[in-house]
C-alpha positions as CSV (number, residue, x, y, z in Angstrom):
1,X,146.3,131.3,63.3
2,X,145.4,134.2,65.3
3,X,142.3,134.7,63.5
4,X,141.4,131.3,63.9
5,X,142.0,131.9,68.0
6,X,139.6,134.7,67.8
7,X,136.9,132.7,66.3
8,X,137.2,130.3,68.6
9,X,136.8,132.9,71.5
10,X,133.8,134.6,69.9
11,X,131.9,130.9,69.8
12,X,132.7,130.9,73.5
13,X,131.5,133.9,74.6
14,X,128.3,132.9,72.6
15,X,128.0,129.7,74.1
16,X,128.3,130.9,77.9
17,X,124.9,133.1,78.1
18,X,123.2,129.9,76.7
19,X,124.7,127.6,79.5
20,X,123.4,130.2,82.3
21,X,120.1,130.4,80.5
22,X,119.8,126.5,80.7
23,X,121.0,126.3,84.5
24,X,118.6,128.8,85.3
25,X,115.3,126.6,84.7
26,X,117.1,123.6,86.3
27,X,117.4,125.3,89.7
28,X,113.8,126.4,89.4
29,X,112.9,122.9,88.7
30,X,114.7,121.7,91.9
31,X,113.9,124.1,94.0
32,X,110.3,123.6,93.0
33,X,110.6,119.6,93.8
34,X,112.5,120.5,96.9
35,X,109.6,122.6,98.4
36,X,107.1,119.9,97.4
37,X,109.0,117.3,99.3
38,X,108.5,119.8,102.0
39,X,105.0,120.4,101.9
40,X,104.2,116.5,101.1
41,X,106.4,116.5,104.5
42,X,104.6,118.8,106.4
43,X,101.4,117.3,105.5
44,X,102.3,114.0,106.2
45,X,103.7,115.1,109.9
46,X,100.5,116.7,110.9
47,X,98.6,113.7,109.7
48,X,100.7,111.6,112.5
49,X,100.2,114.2,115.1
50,X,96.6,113.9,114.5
51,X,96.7,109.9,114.2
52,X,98.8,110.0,117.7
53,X,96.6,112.3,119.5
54,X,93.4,110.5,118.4
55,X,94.9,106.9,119.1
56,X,96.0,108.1,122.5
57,X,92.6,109.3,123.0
58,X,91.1,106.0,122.0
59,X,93.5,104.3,124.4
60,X,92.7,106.5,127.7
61,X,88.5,106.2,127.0
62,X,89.2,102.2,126.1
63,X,91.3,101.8,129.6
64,X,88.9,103.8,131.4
65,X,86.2,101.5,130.0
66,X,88.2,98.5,131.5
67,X,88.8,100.1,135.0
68,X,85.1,100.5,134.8
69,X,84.1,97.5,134.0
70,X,86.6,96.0,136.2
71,X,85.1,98.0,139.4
72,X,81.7,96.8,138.9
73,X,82.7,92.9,138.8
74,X,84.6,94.1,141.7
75,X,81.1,95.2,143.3
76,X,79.4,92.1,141.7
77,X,81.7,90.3,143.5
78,X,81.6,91.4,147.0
79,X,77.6,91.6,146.8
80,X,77.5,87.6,145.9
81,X,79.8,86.7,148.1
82,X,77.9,88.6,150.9
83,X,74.5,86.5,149.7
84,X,76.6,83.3,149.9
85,X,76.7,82.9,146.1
86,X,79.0,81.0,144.1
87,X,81.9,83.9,142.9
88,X,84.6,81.2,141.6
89,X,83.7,81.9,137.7
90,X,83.3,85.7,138.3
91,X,86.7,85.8,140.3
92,X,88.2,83.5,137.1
93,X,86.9,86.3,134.8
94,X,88.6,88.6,136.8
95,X,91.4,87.7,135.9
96,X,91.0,87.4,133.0
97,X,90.3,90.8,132.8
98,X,93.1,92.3,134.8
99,X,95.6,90.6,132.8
100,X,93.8,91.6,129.6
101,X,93.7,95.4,129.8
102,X,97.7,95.2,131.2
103,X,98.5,93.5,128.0
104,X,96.1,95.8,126.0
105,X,97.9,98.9,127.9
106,X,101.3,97.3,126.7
107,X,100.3,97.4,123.0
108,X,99.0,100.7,123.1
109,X,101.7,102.3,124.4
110,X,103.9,99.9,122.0
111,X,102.2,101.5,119.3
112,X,102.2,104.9,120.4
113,X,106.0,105.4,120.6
114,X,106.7,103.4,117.1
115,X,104.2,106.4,115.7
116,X,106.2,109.0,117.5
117,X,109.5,107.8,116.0
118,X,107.9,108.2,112.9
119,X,106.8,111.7,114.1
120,X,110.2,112.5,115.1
121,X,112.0,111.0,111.7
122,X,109.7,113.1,109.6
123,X,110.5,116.3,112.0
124,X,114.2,115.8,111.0
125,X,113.4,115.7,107.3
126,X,111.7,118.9,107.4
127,X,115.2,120.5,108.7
128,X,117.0,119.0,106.8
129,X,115.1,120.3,103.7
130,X,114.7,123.6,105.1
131,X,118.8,123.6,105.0
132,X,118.2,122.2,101.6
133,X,115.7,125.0,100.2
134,X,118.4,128.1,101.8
135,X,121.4,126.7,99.9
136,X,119.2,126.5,96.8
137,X,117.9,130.1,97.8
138,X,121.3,131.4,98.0
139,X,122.0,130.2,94.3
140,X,119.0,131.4,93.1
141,X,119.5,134.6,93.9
142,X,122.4,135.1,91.5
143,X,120.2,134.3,88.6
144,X,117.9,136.3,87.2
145,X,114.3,134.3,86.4
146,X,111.4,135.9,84.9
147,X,108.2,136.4,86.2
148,X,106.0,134.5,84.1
149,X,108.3,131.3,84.5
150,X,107.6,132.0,88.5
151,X,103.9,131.8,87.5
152,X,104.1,128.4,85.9
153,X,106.0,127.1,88.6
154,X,103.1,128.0,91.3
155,X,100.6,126.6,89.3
156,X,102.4,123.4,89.1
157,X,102.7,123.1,92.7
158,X,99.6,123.9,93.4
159,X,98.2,121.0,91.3
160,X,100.9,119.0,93.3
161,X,99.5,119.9,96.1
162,X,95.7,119.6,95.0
163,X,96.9,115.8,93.8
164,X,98.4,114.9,97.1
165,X,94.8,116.2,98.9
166,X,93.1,113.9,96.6
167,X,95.4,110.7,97.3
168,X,95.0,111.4,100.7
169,X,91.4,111.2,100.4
170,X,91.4,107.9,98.3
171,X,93.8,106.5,101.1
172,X,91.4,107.3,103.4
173,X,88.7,105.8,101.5
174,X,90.7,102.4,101.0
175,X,91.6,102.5,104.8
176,X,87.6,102.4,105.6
177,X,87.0,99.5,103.2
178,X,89.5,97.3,104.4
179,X,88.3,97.9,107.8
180,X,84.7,96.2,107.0
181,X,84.0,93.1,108.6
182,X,83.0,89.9,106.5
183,X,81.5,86.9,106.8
184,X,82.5,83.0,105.5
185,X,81.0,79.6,106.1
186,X,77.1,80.7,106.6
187,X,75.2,77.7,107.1
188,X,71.9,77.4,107.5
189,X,69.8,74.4,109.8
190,X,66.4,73.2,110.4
191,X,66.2,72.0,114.2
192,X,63.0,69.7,114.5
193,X,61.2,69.6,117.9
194,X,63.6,66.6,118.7
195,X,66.9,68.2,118.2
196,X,67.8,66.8,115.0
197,X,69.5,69.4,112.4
198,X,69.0,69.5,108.8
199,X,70.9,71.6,106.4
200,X,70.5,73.1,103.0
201,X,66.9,72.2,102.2
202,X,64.1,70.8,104.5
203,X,60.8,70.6,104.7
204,X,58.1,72.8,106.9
205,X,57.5,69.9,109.7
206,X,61.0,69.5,110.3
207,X,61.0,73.5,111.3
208,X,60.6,73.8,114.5
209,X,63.2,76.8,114.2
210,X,65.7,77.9,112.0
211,X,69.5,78.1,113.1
212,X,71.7,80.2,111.5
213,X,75.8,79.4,111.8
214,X,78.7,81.8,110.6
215,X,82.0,83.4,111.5
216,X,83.3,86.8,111.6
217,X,86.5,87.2,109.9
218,X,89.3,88.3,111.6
219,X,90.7,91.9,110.6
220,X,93.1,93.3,111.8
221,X,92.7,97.4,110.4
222,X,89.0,97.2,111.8
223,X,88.2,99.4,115.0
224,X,87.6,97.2,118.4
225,X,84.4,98.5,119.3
226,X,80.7,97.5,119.9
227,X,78.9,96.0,116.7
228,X,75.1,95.4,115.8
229,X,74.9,92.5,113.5
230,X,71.9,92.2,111.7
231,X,70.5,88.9,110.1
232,X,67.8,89.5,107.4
233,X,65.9,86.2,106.4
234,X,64.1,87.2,103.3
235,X,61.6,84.9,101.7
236,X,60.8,83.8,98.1
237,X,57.9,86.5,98.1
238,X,60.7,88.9,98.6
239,X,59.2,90.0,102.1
240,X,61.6,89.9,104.9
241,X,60.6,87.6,108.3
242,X,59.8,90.1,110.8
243,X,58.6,89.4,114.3
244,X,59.2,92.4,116.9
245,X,58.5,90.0,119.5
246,X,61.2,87.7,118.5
247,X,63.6,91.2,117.9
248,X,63.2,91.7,115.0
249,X,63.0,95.9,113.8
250,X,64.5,98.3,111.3
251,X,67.4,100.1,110.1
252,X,68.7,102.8,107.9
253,X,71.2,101.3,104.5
254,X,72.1,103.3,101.6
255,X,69.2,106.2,102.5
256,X,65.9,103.8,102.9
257,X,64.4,101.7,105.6
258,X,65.1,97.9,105.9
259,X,63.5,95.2,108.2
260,X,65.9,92.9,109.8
261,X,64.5,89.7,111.2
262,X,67.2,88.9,114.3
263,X,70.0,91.3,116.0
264,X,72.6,90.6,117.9
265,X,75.4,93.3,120.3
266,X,78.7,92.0,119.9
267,X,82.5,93.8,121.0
268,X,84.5,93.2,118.0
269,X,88.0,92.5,118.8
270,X,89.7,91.8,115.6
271,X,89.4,87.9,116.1
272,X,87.5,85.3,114.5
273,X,84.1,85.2,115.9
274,X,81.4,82.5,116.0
275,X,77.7,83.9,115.5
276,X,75.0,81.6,116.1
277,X,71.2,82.7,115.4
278,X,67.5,81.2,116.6
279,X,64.3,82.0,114.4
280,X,61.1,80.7,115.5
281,X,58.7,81.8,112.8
282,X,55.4,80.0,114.6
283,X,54.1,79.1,111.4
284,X,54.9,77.3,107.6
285,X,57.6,78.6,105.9
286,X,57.0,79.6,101.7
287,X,58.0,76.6,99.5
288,X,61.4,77.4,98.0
289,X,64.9,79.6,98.2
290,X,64.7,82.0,101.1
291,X,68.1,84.4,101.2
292,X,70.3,85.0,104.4
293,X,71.7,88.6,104.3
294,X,74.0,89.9,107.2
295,X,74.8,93.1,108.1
296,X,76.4,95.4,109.9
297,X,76.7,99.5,110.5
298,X,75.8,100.7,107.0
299,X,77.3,97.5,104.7
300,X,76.7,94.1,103.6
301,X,78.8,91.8,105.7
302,X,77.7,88.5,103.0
303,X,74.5,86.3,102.7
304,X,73.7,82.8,101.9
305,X,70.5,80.6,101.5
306,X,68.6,77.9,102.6
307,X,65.1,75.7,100.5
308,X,62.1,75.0,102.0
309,X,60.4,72.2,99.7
């Protein structure tokens, strides 16, 4: 019996350095995840702080915009009404504008304090993994771990951290394509010199000028700002209509110069927008398909096409 007692003593004196051996690793391994929470954290605050600071920055210039806009009508104003003109519709569009720009300094500031609660919750992770990574330190320290396991670790975080730079990036990337603008429901017209509209296909003496119909999709990640959208009517010889005296001109896509054949300035405010075009070519349109491409900054917003027979 007693020797049997001893045995069993010896097996557990064996066993113990092996249980310490495996917690060792363990610890490393949760420390390590710990710490990359923490970075992922860090990174992720200072994104905010930067997306804040710009989006305040974007609301001060935009409301300064509107107070400047809103001081010339003012001016417009007073100098009809001095003339005797008719100020009704300006006074109207007024407003309009007044009550706009409170309601766009409501949102703003709306969306600035729900991205500074997300600020502040992030902030408060951090300490609470800093608490996190000194209780872990404190058991670590008992333990003795070997250099080259150290090593291993560091590399694998910095790959963590090289993974999260690079998802990042592609966030970024999906951010700006989901931001483009498209078209839907481009319809082409002839309008004879009566006013009559054909669509679809036509012949040259029902062309007195071409009329080009479509709408702007609404999108709600895209930027509110200023827009040149860029019709391009090209015809079955592959040239592109091109009239400078009717607007037409050029513009840089993908590295090379295009020709555009009508322009218009437009302040994209997220909404669906109407876009109507007028082409007077002054002479006979090619026999057959002629594409409608439109487009806007350095992308294709969509396209259709229209017969000449």
């Amino acid at each position: 019996m007693a020797e049997q007692q001893n045995q069993g003593q010896e097996k557990q004196k064996e066993e113990a350095p092996k249980k310490k051996s495996l917690l060792v690793p363990i610890l490393i391994g949760i420390l390590v995840i710990v710490i990359g929470l923490v970075v992922y954290n860090y990174f992720e605050n200072q994104r905010l702080e930067e997306e804040k600071r710009t989006q305040e920055a974007i609301i001060e210039r935009t409301y300064a915009q509107l107070d400047s806009i809103n001081n010339e009508l003012n001016d417009k104003i007073l100098t009809i009404s001095q003339l005797g003109g008719e100020i009704d519709t300006l006074v109207k569009i007024r407003e309009k504008l007044e009550t706009e720009r409170q309601e766009f300094r409501t949102r703003a500031f709306r969306q600035i304090n729900d991205l500074q609660e997300r600020v502040d919750g992030y902030k408060e992770l951090l300490v609470a993994q800093d608490i996190e990574i000194e209780r872990l330190k404190e058991i670590n320290e008992q333990l003795v771990v070997e250099n080259t396991t150290l090593k291993e670790e560091k590399n694998e975080l910095n790959e963590s951290l090289r993974d999260l730079n690079q998802s990042n990036s592609e966030l970024e990337e999906k951010v700006a394509l989901a931001g483009r603008l498209a078209v839907e429901g481009l319809q082409v017209f002839a309008v004879a010199s009566n006013g009559r509209e054909r669509e679809g296909e036509f012949r040259n003496r029902h062309i007195n000028k071409l009329k080009i119909d479509f709408f702007i999709e609404e999108n709600q990640v895209a930027p509110i700002e200023g827009k040149d959208i860029l019709v391009r009517i090209i015809a079955p010889d592959k040239n592109v209509l091109f009239d400078v005296t009717r607007g037409s001109g050029s513009f840089i896509f993908e590295g090379r110069e295009m020709f555009f054949t009508a322009k218009k300035e437009i302040l994209y405010d997220r909404q669906r927008q109407k876009m109507t075009y007028y082409y007077e070519k002054g002479s006979d349109y090619q026999s057959g398909q002629h594409l409608v491409e439109v487009y806007t900054d350095d992308y294709l917003m969509g396209k259709g096409s229209f017969t000449v027979k």
